[in-house]
BAFIVEX-524143 format. One record per atom (N, C-alpha, C): residue in three letters; x, y, z. Coordinates in steps of 0.1 Angstrom, whole numbers, plus 5000, padded with zeros to 4 digits. Example, Ala and Ser with C-alpha at 12.3 -4.5 7.8 and 13.67 -1.06 7.14 Angstrom:
<pts>
ALA513249435078;ALA512349555078;ALA513249675078;SER512849785071;SER513749895071;SER512950005079;
</pts>
This chain:
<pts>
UNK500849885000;UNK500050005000;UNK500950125000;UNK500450224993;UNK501550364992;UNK501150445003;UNK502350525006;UNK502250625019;UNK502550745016;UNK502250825025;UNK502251025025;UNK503750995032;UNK504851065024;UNK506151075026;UNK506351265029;UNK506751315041;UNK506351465041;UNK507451515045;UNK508151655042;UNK509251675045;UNK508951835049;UNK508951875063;UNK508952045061;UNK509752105066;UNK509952235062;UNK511452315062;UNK510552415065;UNK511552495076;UNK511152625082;UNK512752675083;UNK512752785091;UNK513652935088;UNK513152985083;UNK513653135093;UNK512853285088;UNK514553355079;UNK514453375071;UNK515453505065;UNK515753645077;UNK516553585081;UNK517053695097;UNK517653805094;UNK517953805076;UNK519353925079;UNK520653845075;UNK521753935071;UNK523053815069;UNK523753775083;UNK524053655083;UNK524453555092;UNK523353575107;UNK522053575105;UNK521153585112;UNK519953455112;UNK519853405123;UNK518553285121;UNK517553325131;UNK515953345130;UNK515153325146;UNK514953185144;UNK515053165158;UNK514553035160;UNK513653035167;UNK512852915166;UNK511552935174;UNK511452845187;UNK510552935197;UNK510952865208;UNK509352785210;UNK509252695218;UNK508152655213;UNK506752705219;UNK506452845224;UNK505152975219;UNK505353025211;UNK506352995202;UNK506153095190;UNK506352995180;UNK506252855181;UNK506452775166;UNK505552845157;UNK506152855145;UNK505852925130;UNK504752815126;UNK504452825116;UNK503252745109;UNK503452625103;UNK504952595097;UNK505352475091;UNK505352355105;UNK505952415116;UNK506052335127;UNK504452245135;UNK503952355131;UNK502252305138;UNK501852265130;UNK501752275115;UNK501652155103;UNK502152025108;UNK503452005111;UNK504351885114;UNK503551795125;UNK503451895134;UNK502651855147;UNK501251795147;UNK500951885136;UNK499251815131;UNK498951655122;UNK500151665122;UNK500151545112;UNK499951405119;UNK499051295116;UNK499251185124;UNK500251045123;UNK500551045137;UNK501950965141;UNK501850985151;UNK503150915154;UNK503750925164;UNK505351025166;UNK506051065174;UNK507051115171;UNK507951025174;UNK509051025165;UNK510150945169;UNK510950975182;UNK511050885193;UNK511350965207;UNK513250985205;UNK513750885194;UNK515050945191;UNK515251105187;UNK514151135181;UNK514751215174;UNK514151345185;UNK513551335195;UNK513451455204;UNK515051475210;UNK515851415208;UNK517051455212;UNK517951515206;UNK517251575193;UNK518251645185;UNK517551755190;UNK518251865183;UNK518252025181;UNK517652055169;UNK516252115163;UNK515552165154;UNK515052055145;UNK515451955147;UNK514151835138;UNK513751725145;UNK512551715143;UNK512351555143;UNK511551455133;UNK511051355137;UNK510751315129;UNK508851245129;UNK508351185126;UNK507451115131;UNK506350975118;UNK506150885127;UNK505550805114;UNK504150775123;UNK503050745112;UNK502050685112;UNK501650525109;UNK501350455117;UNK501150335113;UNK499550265113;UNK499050175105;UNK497750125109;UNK497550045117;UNK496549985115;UNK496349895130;UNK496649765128;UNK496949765113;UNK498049645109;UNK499749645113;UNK499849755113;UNK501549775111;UNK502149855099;UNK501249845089;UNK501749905080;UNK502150055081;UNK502950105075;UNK503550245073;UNK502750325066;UNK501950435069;UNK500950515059;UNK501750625057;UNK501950655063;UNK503050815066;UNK503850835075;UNK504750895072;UNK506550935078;UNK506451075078;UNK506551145084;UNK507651335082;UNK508351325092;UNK509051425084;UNK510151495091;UNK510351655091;UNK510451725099;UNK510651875105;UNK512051905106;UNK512251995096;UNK514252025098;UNK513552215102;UNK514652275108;UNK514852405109;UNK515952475108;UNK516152535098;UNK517252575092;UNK518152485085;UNK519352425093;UNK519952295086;UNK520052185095;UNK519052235107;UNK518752095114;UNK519752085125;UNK520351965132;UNK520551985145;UNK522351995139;UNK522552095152;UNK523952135144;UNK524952035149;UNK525051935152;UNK525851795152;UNK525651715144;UNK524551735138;UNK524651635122;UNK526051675115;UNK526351545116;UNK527751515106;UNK528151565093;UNK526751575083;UNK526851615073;UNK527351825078;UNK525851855079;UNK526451975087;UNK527852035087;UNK527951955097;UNK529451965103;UNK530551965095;UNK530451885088;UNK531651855068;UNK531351985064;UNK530452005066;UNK530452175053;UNK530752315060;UNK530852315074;UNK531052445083;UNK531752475077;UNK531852655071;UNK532252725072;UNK532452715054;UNK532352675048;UNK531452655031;UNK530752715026;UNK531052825018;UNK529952915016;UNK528852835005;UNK527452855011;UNK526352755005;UNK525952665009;UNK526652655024;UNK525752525033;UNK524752525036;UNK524352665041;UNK522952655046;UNK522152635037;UNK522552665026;UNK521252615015;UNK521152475007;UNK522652435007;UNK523052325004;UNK522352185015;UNK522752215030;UNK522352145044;UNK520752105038;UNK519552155042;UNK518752145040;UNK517652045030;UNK518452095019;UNK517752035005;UNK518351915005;UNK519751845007;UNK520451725009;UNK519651655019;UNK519551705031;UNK518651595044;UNK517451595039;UNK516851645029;UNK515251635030;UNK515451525017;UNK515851515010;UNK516551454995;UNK516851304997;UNK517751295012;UNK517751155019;UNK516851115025;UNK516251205034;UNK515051115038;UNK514051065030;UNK513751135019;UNK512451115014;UNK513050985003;UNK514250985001;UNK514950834994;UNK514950735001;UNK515150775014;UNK515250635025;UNK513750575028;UNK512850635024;UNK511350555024;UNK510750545012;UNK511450595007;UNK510250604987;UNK510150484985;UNK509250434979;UNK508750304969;UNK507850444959;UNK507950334948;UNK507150354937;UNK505750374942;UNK505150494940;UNK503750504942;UNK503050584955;UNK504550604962;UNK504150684973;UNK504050844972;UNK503250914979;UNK502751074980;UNK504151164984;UNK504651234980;UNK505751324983;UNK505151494984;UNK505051515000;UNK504851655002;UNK506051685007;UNK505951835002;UNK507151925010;UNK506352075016;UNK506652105028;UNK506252225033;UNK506952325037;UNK507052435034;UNK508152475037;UNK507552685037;UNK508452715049;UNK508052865054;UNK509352945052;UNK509553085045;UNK510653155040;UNK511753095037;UNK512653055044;UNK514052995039;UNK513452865037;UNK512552835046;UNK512252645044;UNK511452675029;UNK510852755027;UNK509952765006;UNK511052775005;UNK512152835005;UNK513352824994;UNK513952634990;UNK513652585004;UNK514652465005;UNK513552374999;UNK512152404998;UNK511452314995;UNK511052284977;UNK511452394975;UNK511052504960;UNK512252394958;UNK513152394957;UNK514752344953;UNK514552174952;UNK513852144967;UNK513652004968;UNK513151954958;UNK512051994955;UNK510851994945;UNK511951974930;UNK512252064929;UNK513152124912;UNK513951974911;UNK515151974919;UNK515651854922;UNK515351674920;UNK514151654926;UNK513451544922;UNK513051524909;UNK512751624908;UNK512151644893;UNK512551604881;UNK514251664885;UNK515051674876;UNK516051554876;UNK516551464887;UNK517251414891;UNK516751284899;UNK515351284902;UNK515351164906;UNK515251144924;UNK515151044925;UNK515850984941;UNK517050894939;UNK517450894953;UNK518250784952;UNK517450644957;UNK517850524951;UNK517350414952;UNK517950334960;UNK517150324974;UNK517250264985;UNK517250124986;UNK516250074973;UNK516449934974;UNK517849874973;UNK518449954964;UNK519949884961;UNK521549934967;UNK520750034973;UNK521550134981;UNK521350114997;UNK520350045001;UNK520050005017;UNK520250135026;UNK520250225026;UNK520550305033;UNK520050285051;UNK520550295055;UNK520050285075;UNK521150385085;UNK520750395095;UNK521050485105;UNK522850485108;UNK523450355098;UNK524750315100;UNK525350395090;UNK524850395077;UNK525550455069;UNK525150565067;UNK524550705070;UNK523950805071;UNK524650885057;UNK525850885068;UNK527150965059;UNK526850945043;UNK527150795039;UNK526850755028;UNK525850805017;UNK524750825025;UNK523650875020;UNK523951015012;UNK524151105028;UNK524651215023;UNK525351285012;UNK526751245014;UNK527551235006;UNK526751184986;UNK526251094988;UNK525751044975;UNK524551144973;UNK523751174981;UNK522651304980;UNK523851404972;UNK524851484977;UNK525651584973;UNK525951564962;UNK526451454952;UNK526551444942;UNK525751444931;UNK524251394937;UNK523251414929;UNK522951584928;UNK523251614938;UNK522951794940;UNK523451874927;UNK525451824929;UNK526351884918;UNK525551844905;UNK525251764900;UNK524751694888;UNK523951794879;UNK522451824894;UNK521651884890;UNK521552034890;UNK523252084893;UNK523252204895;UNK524252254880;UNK525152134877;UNK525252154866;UNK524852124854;UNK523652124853;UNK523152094842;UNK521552234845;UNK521852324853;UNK520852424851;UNK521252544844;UNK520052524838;UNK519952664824;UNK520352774829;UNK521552834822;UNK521852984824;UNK522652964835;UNK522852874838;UNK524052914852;UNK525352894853;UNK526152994853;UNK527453034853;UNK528252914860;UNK529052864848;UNK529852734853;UNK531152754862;UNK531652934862;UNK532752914867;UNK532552954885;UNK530953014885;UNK530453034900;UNK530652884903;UNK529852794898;UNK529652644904;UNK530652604908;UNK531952644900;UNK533152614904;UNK534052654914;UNK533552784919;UNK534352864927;UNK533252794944;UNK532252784939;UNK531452734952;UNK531752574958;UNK532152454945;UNK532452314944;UNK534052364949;UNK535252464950;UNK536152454958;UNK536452424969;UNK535552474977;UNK535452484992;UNK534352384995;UNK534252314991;UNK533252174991;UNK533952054993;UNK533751965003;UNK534451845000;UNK534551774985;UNK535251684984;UNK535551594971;UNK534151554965;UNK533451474978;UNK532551404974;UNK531451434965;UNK531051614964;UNK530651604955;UNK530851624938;UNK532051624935;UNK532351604924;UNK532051374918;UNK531751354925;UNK531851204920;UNK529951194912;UNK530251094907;UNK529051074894;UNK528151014899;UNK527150984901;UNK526450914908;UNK526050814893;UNK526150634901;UNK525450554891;UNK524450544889;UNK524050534872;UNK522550534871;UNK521550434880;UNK522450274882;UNK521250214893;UNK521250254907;UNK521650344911;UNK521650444924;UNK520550514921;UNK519950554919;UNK518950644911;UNK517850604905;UNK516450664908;UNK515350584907;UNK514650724898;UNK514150734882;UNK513950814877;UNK512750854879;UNK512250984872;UNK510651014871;UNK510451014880;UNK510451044890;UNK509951064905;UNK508751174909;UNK507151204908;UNK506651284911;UNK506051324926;UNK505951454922;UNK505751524938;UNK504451534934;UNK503951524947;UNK502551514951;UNK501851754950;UNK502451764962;UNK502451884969;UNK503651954972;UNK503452094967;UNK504352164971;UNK503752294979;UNK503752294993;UNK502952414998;UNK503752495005;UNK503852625001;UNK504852725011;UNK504252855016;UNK504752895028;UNK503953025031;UNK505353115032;UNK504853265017;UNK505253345016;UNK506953335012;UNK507353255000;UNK508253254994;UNK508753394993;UNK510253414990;UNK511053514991;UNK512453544987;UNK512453704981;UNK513953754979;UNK513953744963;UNK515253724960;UNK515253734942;UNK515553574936;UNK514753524934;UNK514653374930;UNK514853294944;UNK513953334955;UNK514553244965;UNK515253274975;UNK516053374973;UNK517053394982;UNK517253554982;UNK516953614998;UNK517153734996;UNK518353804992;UNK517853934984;UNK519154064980;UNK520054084985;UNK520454064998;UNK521454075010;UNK523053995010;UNK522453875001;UNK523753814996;UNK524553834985;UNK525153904989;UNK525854034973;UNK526753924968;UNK527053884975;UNK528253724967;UNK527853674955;UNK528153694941;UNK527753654936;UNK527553494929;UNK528653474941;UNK528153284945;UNK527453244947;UNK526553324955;UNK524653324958;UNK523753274947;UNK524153284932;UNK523553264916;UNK523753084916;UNK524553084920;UNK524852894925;UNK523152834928;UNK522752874940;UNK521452874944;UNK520052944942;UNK519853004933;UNK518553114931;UNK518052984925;UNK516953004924;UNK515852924917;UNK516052944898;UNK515752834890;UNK516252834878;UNK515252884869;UNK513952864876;UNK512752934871;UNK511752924879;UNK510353034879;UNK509553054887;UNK508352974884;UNK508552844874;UNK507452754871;UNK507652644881;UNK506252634882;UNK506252494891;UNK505952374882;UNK506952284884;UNK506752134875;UNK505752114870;UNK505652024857;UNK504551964852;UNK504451854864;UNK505051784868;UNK505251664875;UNK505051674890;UNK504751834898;UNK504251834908;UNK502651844902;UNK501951774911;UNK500651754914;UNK499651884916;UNK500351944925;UNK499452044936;UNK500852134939;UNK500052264937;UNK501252384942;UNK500152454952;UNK500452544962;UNK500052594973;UNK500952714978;UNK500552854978;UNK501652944980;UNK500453014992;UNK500753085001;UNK500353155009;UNK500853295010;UNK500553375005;UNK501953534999;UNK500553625010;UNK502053705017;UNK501753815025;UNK501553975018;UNK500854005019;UNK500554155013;UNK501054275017;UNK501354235031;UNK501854395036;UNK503154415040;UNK503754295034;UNK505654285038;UNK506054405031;UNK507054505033;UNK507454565026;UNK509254575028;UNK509854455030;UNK511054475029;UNK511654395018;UNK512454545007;UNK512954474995;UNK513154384995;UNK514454315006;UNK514654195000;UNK514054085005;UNK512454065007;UNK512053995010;UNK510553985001;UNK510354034991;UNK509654054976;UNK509453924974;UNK508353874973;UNK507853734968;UNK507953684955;UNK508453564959;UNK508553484944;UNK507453404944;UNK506653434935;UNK505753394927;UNK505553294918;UNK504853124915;UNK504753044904;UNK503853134894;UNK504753104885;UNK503653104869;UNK502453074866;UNK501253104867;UNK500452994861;UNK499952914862;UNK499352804860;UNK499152684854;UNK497652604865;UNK497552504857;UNK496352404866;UNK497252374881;UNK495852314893;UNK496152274900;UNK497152394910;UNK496952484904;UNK498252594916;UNK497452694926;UNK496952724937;UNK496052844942;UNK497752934948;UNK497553024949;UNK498253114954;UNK497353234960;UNK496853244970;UNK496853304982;UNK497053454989;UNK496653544986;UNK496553664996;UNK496153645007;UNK497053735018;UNK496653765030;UNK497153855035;UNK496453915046;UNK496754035054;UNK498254035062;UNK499554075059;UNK500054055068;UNK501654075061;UNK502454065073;UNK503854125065;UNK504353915069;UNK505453925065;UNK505653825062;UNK505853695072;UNK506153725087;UNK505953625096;UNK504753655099;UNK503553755095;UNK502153735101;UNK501553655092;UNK502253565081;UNK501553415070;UNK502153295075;UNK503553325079;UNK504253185083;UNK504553195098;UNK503953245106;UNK504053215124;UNK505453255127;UNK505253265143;UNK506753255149;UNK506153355156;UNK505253455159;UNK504853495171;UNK504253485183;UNK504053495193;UNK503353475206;UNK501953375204;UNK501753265201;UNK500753165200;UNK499853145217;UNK500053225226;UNK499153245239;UNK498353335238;UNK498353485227;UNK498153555228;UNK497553575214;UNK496553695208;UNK495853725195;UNK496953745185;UNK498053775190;UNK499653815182;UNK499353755169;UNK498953565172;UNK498953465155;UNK497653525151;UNK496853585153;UNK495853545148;UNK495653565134;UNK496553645125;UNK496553715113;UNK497353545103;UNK498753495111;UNK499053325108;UNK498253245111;UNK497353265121;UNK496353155121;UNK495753135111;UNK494953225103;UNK494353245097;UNK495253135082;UNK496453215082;UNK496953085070;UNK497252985073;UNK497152985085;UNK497552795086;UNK496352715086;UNK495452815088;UNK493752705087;UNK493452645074;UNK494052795062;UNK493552765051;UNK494552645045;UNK495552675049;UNK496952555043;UNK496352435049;UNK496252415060;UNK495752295066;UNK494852165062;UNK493552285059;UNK492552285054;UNK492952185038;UNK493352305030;UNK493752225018;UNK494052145014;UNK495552105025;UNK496051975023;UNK495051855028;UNK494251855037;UNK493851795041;UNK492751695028;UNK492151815026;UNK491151835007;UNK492051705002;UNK493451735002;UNK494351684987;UNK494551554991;UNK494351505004;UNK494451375010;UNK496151375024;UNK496651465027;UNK497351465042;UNK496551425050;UNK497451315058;UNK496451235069;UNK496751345077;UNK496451415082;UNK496551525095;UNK495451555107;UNK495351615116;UNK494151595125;UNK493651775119;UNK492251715123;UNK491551885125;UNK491451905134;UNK492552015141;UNK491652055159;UNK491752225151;UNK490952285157;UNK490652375159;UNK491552505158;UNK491252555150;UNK492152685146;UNK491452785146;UNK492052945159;UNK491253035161;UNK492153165154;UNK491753125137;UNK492253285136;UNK491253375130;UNK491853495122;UNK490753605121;UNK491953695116;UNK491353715105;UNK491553885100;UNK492053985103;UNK490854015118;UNK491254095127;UNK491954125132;UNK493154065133;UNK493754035145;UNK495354175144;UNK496354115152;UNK497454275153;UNK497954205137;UNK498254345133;UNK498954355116;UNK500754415120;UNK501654325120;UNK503054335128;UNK503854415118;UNK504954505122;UNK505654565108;UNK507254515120;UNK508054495108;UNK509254465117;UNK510554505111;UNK510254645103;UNK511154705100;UNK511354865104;UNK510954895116;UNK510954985125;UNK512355045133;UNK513055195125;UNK513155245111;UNK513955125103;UNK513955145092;UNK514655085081;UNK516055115086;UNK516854985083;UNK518455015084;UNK519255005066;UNK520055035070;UNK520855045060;UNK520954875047;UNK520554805049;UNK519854675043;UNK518754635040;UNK517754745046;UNK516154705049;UNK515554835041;UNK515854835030;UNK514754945026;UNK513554875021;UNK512954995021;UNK511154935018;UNK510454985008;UNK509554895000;UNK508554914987;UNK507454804992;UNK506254904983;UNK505254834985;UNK504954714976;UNK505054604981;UNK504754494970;UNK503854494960;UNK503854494949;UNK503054514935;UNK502654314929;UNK501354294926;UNK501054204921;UNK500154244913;UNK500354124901;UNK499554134886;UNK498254144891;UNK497254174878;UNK495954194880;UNK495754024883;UNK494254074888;UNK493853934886;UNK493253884869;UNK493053724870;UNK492853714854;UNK494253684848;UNK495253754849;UNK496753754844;UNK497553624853;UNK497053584864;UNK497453514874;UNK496653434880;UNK497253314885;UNK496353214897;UNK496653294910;UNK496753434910;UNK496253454924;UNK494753484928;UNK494953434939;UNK493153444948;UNK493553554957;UNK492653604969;UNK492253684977;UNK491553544988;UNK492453645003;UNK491153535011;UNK490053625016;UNK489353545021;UNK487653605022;UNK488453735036;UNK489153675044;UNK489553735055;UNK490253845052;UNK490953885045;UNK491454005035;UNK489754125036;UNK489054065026;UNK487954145028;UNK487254175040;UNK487554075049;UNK487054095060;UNK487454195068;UNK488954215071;UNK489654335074;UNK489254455067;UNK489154435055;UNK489254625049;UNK487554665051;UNK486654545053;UNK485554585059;UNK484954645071;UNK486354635085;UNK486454555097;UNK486654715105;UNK486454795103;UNK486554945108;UNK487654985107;UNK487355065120;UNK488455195122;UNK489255145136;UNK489355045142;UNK490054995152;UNK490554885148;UNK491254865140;UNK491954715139;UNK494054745146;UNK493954685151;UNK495554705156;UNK497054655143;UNK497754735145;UNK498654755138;UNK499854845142;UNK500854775137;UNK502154785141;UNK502854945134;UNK503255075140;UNK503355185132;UNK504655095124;UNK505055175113;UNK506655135108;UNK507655275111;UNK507355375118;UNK507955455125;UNK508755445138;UNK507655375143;UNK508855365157;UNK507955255167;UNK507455135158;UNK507155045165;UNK506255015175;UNK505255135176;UNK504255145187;UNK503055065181;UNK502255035185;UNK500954995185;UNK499955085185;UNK498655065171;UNK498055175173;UNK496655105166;UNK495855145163;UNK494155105158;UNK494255235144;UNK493455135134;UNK492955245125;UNK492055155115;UNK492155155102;UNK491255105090;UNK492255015084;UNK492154945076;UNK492754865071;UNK492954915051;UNK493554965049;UNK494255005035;UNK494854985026;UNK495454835025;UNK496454805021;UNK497054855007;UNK498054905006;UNK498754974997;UNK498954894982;UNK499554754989;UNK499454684974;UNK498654614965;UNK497254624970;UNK495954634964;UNK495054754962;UNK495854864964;UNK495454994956;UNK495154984944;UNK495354954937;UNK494954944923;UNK494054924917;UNK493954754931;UNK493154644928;UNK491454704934;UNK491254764940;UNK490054854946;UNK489154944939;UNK488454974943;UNK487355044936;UNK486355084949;UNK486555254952;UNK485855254960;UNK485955194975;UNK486955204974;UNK487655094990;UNK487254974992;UNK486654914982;UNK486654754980;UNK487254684967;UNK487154544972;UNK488254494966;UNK487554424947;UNK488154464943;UNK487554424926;UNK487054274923;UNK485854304920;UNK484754184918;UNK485354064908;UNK486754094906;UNK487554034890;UNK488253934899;UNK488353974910;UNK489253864916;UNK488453724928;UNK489053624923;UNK488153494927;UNK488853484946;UNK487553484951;UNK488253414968;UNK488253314974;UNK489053304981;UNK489453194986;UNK488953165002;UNK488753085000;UNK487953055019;UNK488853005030;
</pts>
């Protein structure tokens, strides 16, 4: 019988050499996804630092579902990790490799492959996604991979990485090469074709509030950073289901939404909020999520639609709730524009009902000044749907989303 194989990535884009981490009142929204999901948790893996793991079984025994929860590049004594300290492109490299092995160390033919992923984790998941696509898994049948050979995995993941990194369109071969310097050996070696299990499709790809310039924010002036951008802003024929959650009221350049193309099967999502008010990480005791709650009901919700075994408990968000700004003044890295998106019609973007619900919702709704960080009540106006308005409501052209 095939199983839901689920991999989610979280990190917030902090700034250069900056990570928040979440403590657990403020886990972000990929994490309470993780949590929602049914299993059990692996009690090994509560002993690492930022992942774990968890599987679902029937009341036969059988395996229905497995995930795993990385944050950032996961627990920082992972070995792989550890090989690449101080490598420029680990953290982006760390990520997409551990999610690349896990999801090979359980794949059979036939099984569901989700990836979820929140700011840096949409970058790692976006990549994940591209990757399979392009390259496959590795094949576990003939490769046995287990808890003994980890390394091995890894290592062979990395090579599959180089492969698919050199063979992307438009990308400068002597960057790849200045970045493959400071890399161990391993990944220059070839991976054999019966290592490798082709055609491999993804089920789901769901991220809240992708970001920066292909992926990766403006802040990384290295132009070794081109190593890693995204190679295009299409989502696979071969992913199933695409799912984007995009924040409306973020206004820090380099944190400008990357956007899919197009196509069937894709919803992409407005909401009220700057960009940790889509993907969590604030005060969860308090109304603080209520504006993340709100996308995590709808993400939840969806996947659930698409067949995630996950529980429904109860999710109390709203519209209403505080609208956070967290660029109070701008620093010398952080300048600000108002995000601009295509008409509707020109795009699979939607609007959520809760969007309208705000710009309906008065003259007291709480919000963050971007002056000097106080807290204050007023109307709800959002700047980068000015266009989109008529009359201070939102244009009847655009379809919503519940």
């Amino acid at each position: 019988m095939s199983k839901n194989i689920v991999f989610c990535a979280d990190g917030v884009w902090g700034g250069p050499g900056h990570d928040i981490q979440h403590s657990p009142v403020r886990a972000g929204n990929v994490y309470q996804l993780f949590m929602a999901l049914r299993g059990e948790v692996d009690q090994n893996s509560l002993l690492l630092a930022n992942e774990q793991e968890k599987t679902w079984r029937g009341t036969d025994g059988e395996v229905l579902q497995v995930a795993k929860y990385i944050h950032g590049v996961g627990d920082p004594n992972n070995a792989f990790a550890n090989g690449l300290e101080g490598a420029f492109g680990a953290r982006f490299i760390v990520p997409v490799v551990r999610g690349f092995t896990f999801i090979s160390r359980h794949y059979q033919p036939g099984d569901r492959i989700w990836l979820i992923g929140f700011s840096r984790g949409a970058y790692t998941v976006r990549a994940l996604a591209d990757l399979i696509l392009d390259r496959g898994l590795l094949n576990n049948a003939s490769l046995r991979f287990s808890g003994d050979n980890q390394r091995d995995a890894w290592q062979r993941a990395a090579a599959v990485w180089t492969q698919y990194r050199a063979h992307a369109p438009h990308l400068d071969g002597e960057l790849l090469e200045q970045v493959l310097y400071d890399l161990p050996g391993y990944f220059l070696h070839r991976p054999k074709p019966e290592d490798t299990i082709a055609n491999v499709p993804v089920e789901a790809v769901a991220v809240f509030d992708t970001v920066g310039k292909k992926g990766i924010p403006a802040y990384y002036h290295d132009k070794r950073a081109d190593v890693f951008r995204f190679a295009s802003s299409t989502l696979g024929a071969r992913v199933k289901y695409g799912l984007h959650a995009v924040a409306i009221d973020e206004e820090r350049v380099e944190l400008g939404p990357v956007l899919w193309e197009p196509r069937d099967r894709l919803l992409q999502v407005l909401f009220a909020g700057i960009h940790e008010d889509i993907g969590g990480g604030f005060d969860r005791e308090s109304d603080e999520s209520a504006l993340a709650n709100t996308a995590l009901r709808w993400m939840r919700d969806v996947l659930s639609d698409l067949g995630l075994s996950i529980d429904m408990y109860p999710i109390a968000g709203s519209g209403l709730g505080p609208l956070h700004c967290s660029w109070f003044p701008p620093t010398f890295w952080q300048n600000t524009a108002t995000r601009r998106f295509p008409m509707p019609g020109h795009s699979s973007l939607m609007i959520h009902q809760s969007v309208i619900d705000r710009i309906n919702g008065g003259s007291a709704l709480p919000f963050q000044s971007p002056l000097d960080g106080s807290w204050k009540r007023g109307e709800y106006h959002p700047a980068a749907l000015r266009k989109h308005m008529t009359a201070g409501s939102i244009a009847t052209t655009w379809s919503v989303a519940y």
